[in-house]
C-alpha positions in Angstrom: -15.6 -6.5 3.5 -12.0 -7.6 4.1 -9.8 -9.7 5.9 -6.4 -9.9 6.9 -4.3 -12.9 5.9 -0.5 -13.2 7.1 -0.7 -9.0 6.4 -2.3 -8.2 3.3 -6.1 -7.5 3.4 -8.1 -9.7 0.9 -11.0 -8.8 -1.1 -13.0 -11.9 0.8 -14.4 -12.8 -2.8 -10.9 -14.9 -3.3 -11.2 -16.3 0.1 -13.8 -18.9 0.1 -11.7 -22.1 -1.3 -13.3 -25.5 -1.4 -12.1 -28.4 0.3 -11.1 -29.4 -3.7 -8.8 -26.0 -3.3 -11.0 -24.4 -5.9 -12.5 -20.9 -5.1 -16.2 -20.6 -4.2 -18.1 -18.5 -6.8 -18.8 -16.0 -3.7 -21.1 -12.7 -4.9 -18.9 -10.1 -6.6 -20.8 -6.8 -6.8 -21.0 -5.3 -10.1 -18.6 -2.6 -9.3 -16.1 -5.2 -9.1 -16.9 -6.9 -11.8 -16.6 -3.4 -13.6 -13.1 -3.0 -11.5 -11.7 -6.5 -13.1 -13.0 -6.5 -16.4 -11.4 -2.8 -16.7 -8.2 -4.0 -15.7 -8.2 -6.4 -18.3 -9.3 -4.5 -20.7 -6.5 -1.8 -20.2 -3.1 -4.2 -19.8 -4.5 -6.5 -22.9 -4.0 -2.8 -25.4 -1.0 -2.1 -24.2 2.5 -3.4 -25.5 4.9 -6.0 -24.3 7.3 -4.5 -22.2 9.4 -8.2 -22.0 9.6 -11.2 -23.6 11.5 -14.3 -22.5 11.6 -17.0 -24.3 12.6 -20.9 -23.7 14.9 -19.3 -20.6 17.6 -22.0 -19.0 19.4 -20.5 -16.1 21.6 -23.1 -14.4 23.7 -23.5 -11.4 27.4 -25.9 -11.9 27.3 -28.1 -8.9 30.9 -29.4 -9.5 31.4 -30.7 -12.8 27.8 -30.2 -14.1 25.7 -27.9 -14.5 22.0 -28.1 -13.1 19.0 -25.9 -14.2 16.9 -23.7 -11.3 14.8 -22.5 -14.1 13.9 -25.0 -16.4 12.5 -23.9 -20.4 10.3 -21.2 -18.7 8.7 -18.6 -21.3 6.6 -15.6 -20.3 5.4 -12.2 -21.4 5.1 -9.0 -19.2 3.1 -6.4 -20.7 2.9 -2.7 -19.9 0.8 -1.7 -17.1 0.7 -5.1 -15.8 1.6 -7.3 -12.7 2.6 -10.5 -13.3 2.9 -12.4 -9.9 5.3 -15.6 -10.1 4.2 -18.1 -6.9 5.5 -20.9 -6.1 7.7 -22.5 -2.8 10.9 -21.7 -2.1 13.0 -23.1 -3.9 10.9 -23.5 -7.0 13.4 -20.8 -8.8 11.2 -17.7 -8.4 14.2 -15.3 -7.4 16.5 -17.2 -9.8 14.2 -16.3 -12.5 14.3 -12.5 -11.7 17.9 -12.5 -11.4 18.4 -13.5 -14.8 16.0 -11.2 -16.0 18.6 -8.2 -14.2 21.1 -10.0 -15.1 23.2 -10.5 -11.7 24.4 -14.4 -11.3 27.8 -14.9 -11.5 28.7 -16.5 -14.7 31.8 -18.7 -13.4 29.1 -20.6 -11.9 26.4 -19.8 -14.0 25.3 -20.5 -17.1 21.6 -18.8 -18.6 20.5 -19.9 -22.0 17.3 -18.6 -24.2 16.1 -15.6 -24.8 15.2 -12.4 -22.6 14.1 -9.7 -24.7 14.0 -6.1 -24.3 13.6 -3.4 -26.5 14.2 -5.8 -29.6 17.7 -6.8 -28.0 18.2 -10.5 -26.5 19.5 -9.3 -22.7 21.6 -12.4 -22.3 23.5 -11.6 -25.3 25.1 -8.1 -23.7 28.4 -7.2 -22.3 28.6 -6.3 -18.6 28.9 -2.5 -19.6 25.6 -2.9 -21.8 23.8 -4.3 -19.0 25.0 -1.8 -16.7 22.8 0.5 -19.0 20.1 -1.3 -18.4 19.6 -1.9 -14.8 18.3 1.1 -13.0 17.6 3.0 -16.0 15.3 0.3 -17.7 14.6 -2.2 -15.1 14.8 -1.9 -11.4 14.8 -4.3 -8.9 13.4 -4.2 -5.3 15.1 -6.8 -3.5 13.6 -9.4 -0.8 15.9 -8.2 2.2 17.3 -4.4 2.0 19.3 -4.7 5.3 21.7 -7.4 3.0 21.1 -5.1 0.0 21.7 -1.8 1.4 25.2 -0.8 1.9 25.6 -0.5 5.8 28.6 2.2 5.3 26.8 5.2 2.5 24.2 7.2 4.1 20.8 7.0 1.7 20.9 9.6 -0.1 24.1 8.9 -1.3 23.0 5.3 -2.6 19.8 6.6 -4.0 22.2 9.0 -5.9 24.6 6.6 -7.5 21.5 5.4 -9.9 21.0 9.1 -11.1 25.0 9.8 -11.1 25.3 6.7 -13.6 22.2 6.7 -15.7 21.3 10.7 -16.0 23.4 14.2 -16.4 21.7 16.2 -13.4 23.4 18.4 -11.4 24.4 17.4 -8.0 21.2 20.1 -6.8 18.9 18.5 -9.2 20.0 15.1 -7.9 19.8 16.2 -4.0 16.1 17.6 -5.3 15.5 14.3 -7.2 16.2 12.5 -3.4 14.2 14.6 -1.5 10.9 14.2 -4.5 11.5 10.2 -4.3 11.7 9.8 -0.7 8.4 11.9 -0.5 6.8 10.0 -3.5 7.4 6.7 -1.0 6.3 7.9 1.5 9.0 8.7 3.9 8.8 11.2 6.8 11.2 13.8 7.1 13.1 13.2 4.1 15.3 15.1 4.8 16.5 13.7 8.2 15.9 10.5 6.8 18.4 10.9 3.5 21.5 11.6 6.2 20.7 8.6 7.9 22.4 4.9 7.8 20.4 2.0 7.1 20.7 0.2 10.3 19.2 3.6 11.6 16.0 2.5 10.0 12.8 0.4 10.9 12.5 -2.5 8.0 9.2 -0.7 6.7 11.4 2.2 6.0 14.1 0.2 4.8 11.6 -1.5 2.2 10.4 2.3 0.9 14.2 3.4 0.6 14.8 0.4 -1.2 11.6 1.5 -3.9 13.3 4.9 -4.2 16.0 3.2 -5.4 15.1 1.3 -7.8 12.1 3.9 -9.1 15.0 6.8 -9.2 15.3 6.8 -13.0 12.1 5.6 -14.0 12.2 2.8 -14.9 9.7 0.9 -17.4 10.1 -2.7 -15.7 10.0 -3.4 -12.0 11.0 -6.7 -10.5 9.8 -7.0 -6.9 11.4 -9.9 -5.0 9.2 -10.8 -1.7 9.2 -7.1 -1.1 7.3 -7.4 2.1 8.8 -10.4 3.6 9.5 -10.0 7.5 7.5 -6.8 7.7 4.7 -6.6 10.2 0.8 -6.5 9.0 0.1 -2.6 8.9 3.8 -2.1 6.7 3.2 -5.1 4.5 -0.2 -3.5 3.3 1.4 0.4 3.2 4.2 -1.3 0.6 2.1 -2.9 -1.3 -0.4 0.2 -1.6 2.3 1.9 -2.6 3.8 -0.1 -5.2 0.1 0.3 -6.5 0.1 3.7 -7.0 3.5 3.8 -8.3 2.8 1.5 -11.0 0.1 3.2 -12.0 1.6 6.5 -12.1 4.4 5.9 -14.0 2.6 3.0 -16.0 5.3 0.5 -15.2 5.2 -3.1 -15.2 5.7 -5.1 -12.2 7.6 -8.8 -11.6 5.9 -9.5 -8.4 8.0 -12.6 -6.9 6.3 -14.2 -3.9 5.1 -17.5 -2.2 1.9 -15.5 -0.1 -0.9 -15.9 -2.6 -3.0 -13.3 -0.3 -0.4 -10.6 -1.6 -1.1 -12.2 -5.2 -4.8 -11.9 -4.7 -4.5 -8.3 -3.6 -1.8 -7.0 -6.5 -1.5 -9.5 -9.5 -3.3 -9.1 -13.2 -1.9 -12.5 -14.0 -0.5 -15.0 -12.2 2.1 -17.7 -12.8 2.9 -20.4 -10.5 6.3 -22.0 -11.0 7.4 -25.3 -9.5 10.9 -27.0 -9.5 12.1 -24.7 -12.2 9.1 -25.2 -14.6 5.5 -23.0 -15.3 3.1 -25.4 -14.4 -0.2 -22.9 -14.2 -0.4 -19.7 -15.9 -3.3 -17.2 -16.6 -5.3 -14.3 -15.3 -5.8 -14.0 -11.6 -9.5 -14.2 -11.8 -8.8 -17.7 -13.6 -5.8 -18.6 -11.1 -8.2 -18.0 -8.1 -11.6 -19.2 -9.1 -10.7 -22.2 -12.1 -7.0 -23.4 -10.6 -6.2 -26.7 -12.7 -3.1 -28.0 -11.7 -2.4 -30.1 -8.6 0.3 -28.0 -7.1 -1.9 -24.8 -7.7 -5.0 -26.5 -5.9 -2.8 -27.5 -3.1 -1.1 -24.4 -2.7 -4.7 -22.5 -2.7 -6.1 -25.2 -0.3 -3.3 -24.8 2.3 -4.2 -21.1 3.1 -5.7 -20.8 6.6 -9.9 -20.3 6.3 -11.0 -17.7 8.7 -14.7 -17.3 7.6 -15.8 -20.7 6.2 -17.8 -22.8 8.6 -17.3 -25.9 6.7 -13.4 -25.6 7.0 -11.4 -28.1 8.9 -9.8 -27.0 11.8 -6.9 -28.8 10.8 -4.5 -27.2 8.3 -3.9 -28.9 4.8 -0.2 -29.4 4.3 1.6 -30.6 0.8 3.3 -33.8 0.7 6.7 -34.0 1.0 9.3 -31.1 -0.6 10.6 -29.4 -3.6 13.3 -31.9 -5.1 17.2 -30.5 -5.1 18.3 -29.3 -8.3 20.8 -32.8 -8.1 17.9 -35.4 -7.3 15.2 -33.8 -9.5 14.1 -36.1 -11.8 13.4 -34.6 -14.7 11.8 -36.6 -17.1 7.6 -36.6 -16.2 5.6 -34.6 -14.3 7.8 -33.3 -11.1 4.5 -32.9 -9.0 4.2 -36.8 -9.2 5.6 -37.8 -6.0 4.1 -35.4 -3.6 0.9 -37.2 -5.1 1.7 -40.5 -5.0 -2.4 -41.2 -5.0 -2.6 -40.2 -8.7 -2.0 -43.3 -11.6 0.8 -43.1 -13.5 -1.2 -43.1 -16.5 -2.8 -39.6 -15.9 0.6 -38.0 -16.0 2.4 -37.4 -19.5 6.0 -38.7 -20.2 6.6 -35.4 -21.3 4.5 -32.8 -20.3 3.7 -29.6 -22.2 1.3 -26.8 -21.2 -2.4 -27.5 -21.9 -4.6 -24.4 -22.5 -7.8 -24.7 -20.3 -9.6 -21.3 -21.8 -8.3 -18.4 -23.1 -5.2 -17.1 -21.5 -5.6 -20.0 -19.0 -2.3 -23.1 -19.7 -1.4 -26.1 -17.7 1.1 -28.4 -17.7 0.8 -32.6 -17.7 -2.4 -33.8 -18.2 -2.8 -34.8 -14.3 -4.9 -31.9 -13.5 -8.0 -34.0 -15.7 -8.3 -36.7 -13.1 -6.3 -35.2 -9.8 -8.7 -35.2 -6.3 -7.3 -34.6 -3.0 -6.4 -38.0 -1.1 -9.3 -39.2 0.8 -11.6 -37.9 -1.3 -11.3 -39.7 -4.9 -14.4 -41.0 -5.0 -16.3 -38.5 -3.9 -16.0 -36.4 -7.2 
């Protein structure tokens, strides 16, 4: 069985969240256990794809300069998707911009390392990364209307990528249109490629915008909210799609987002990033069914419960707000104040990631004592 939650249908095993905000052990047939273990099995032999390491991407607020991602190291590996939740706010599109490499660096500054290929991507010239996005890494960007440019019909901005990056002919690259706007799923490609982008629905907006960034193959694919502001039926169709794309050209996925149902859905591992900082990482299994963290609990508890007869009708809502990069206080455990109910003595001075289980890290040692408010004593 499956539901539907804000658009993307849920296997209903990650569904059933306690009133702690950790997932019911619901029963998983064995052909799903089969399904997930396989999946394991096949991203953990193959290869990292990218590395970053230690990665300091801040924004100069007049004089100073403030970090939006804050010390964050992660791996991507081939064949994977690697979901990064969080609020907004938290620096989840930051974080996939300096991976492309597109913040201005007058106001900029991105420290660490980002490595691809054995080269440290931070470390290249404008012309070197120029090389690099579209060929090696694509991006699919949160709203293509902005993206898109209203004034080049869509086969001409498909094109550019393949003018740039490859030596077709201008009737291998018209082919190389019409095959990618097929591959996505478009209608009428050929119609469709003359057309402006205002002349589109946002569903077909989102596909051109795939096209785009799959036009040259690449081996990494960064997703940015890809189906924000789509309707239910579209949001599932992309996200399908960017299924059987990945598989068929064995890429690996970035999958920025703040709906854990599309996480739940698409994600091998999940990493859940709050005011700059990884504060949960590991498999999605582990994310959904063993969260650790009081952000990731809270998060998980706040999704709406359509089948669970013990749920309150009234909807859990977090504390307070993500900080400003200015007023951020970074010294402790930045989920401290939207828990004010937790001692002072459960969080670390400094905190570090903790590994739980295999695969499974969390920062600040909070997560050992933390209980919802209202409900300490009932543990």
């Amino acid at each position: 069985m499956k539901l539907v939650f804000r658009g993307v249908f849920l296997k209903k095993k990650y569904l059933k969240i306690s009133k702690c905000g950790i997932i019911k052990q619901s029963k998983i047939n064995n052909s799903n256990k089969y399904i997930l273990s396989k999946r394991r099995r096949k991203v953990e032999e193959n290869k990292t794809l990218l590395k970053i390491n230690n990665l300091y991407t801040s924004f100069r607020i007049k004089d100073a300069y403030y970090p939006a991602v804050d010390n964050v190291t992660l791996e991507l590996n081939k064949n994977e998707i690697l979901a990064i939740v969080g609020e907004s706010g938290c620096g989840k599109s930051t974080l996939a911009t300096s991976v492309i490499g597109l913040h201005n660096p007058i106001n900029t500054k991105s420290e660490g390392e980002i490595i691809y290929k054995g080269r440290n991507l931070l470390t290249l010239t404008e012309a070197e990364y120029n090389e690099v996005r579209g060929n090696d890494i694509g991006m699919i960007f949160q709203d293509p209307l902005s993206a898109l440019n209203p004034l080049m019909r869509v086969e001409e901005q498909i094109e550019e990528g393949l003018i740039y990056h490859t030596k077709l002919t201008k009737a291998q690259r018209k082919e190389r249109v019409q095959e990618l706007l097929v591959q996505v799923g478009i209608p009428k490609p050929e119609r469709v490629a003359r057309q402006f982008p205002h002349e589109l629905s946002g569903g077909m907006r989102q596909r051109v915008m795939t096209a785009i960034a799959l036009s040259c193959k690449p081996t990494i694919i960064i997703a940015d909210e890809p189906t924000t502001a789509l309707d239910v039926t579209i949001q599932a169709q992309i996200l399908d799609l960017l299924k059987s794309l990945q598989e068929e050209i064995q890429a690996g996925i970035i999958l920025i987002t703040h709906d854990l149902g599309v996480v739940a859905e698409m994600a091998d591992r999940v990493a859940v990033l709050y005011a700059g900082e990884v504060v949960e990482i590991g498999t999605a299994e582990q994310i959904f069914k063993n969260p650790q963290h009081p952000y990731t609990r809270s998060l998980l508890r706040s999704i709406p419960q359509l089948d669970d007869e013990d749920a309150s009708d009234e909807l859990y809502v977090i504390q307070g707000m993500v900080p400003s990069l200015k007023t951020l206080d970074r010294q402790g455990c930045r989920f401290a104040d939207r828990i004010p109910w937790v001692k002072d003595e459960h969080h670390e001075h400094n905190p570090t990631l903790h590994e739980v289980e295999e695969g499974h890290h969390v920062r600040c040692t909070c997560y050992r004592n933390f209980e919802f408010e209202g409900e300490e004593n009932n543990a």
